[in-house]
LOLORO-194052 format. One line per field, with one value per residue: residue number from 1; chain; x, y, z of N, C-alpha, C in turn. Coordinates in steps of 0.1 Angstrom, whole numbers. Layout:
REM LOLORO-194052
k <- [NUM,...]
c <- [A,...]
n_u <- [X,...]
n_v <- [Y,...]
n_w <- [Z,...]
ca_u <- [X,...]
ca_v <- [Y,...]
ca_w <- [Z,...]
c_u <- [X,...]
c_v <- [Y,...]
c_w <- [Z,...]
//
This chain:
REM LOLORO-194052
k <- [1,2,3,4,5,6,7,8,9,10,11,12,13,14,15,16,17,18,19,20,21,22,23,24,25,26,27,28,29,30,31,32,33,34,35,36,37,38,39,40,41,42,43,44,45,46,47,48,49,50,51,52,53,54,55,56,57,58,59,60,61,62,63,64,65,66,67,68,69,70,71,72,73,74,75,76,77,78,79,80,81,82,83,84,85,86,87,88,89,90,91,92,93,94,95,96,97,98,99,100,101,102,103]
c <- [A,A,A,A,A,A,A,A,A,A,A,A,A,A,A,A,A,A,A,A,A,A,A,A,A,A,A,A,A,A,A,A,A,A,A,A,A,A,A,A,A,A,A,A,A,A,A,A,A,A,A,A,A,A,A,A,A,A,A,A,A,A,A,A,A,A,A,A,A,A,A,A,A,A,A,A,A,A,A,A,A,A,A,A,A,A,A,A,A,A,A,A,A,A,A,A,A,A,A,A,A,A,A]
n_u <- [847,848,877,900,913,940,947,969,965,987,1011,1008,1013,1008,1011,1019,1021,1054,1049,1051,1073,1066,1087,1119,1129,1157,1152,1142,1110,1082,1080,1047,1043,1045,1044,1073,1088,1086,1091,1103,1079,1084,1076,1064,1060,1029,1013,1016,1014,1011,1031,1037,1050,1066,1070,1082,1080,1094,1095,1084,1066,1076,1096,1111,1106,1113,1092,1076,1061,1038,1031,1007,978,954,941,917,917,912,930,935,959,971,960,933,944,950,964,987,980,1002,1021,1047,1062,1064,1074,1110,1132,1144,1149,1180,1186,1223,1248]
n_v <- [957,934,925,906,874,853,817,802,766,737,738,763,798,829,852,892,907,927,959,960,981,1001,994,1002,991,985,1000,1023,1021,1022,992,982,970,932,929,918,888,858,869,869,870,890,890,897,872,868,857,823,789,759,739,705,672,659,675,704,741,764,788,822,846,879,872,881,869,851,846,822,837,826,814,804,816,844,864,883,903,914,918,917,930,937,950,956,941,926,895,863,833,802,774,763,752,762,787,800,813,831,858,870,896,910,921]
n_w <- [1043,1064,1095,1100,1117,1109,1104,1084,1069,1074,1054,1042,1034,1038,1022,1015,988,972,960,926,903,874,849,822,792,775,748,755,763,781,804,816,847,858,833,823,815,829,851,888,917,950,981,1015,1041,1061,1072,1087,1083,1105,1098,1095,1112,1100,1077,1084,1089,1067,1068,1084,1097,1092,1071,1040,1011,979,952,926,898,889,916,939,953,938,972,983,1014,1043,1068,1103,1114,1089,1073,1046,1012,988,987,988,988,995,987,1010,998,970,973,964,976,1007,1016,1030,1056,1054,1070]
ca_u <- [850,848,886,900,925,938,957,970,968,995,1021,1002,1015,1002,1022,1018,1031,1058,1050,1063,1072,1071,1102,1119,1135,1168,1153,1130,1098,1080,1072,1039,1046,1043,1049,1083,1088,1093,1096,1098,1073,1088,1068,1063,1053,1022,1010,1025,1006,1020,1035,1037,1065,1071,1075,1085,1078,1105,1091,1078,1061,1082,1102,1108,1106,1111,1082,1074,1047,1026,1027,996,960,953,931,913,913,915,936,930,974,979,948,929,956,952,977,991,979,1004,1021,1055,1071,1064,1087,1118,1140,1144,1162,1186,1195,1235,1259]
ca_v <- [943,927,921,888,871,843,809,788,751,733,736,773,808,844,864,902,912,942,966,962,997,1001,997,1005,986,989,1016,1034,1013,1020,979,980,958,923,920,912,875,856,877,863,882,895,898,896,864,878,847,809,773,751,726,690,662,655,690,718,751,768,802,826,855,891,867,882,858,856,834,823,847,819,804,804,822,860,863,896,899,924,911,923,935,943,957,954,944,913,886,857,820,791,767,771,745,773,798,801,814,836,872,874,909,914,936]
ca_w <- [1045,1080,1098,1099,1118,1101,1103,1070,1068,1079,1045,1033,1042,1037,1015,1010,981,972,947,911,899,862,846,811,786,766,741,764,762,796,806,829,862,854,816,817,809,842,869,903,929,963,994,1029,1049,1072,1086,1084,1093,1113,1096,1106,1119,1085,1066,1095,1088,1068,1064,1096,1099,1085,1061,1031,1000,967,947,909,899,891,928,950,949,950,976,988,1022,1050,1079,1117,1117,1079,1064,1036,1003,978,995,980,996,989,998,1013,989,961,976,956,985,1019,1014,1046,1056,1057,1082]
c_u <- [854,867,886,912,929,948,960,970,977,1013,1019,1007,1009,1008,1018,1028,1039,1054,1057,1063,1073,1084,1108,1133,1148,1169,1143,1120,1094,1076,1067,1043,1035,1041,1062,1080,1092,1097,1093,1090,1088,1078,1071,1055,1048,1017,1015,1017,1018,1027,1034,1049,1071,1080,1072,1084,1086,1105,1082,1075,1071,1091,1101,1109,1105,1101,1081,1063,1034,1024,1014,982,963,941,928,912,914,918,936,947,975,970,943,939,947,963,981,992,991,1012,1040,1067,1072,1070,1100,1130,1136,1157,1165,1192,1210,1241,1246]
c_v <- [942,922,909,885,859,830,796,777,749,739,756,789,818,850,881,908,927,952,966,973,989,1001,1000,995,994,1002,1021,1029,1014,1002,982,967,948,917,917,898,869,859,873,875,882,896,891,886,870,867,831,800,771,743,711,682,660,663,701,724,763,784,809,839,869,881,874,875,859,839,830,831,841,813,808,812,839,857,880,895,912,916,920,934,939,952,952,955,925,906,873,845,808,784,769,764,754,785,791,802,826,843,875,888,905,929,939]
c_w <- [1060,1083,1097,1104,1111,1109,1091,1074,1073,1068,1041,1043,1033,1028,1010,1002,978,961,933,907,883,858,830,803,778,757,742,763,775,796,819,840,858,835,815,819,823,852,881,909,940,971,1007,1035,1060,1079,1079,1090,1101,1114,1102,1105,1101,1072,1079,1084,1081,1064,1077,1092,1097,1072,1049,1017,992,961,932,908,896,908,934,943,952,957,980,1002,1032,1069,1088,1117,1102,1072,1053,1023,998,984,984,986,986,994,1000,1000,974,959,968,969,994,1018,1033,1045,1054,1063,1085]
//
């Protein structure tokens, strides 16, 4: 697949998602990544529109974010800086929240 740089819409950001590891239940049950009930994603804002006068921008580029796992599109893509990975187009009003380091 051909590089790509990109730029979202005005409201729409990039998101590369983080790995779900398997995880296990109460009385040992391996649960495959993404059957539990509700699980917010995690990932990485890789590219951000531009918003407009109306609705600024409230998500930038390394941000890491937490999302509903229904939000946005998978898309396939292979970006010129991240590489080829499934990303996650939407809009920013679908973010849940903005994980700040601490100390």
């Amino acid at each position: 697949m051909k590089k790509h740089k990109g730029l979202p819409a005005e409201q729409r950001v990039v998101v590369l998602p983080m790995d779900q590891k398997d995880s296990k239940s109460a009385g040992g049950i391996i649960l495959p990544a993404g059957m539990e009930e509700d699980v917010p994603g995690l990932g990485t804002v890789v590219l951000s529109g531009t918003g407009s006068k109306d609705n600024p921008m409230m998500y930038n580029t390394g941000d890491i974010i937490v999302y509903s796992q229904y939000a946005g599109l998978d898309v396939k893509l292979n970006l010129d800086e991240y590489g080829e990975h499934t990303y996650k187009v939407m809009n920013q009003l679908d973010i849940m929240m903005k994980l700040i380091p601490v100390g």
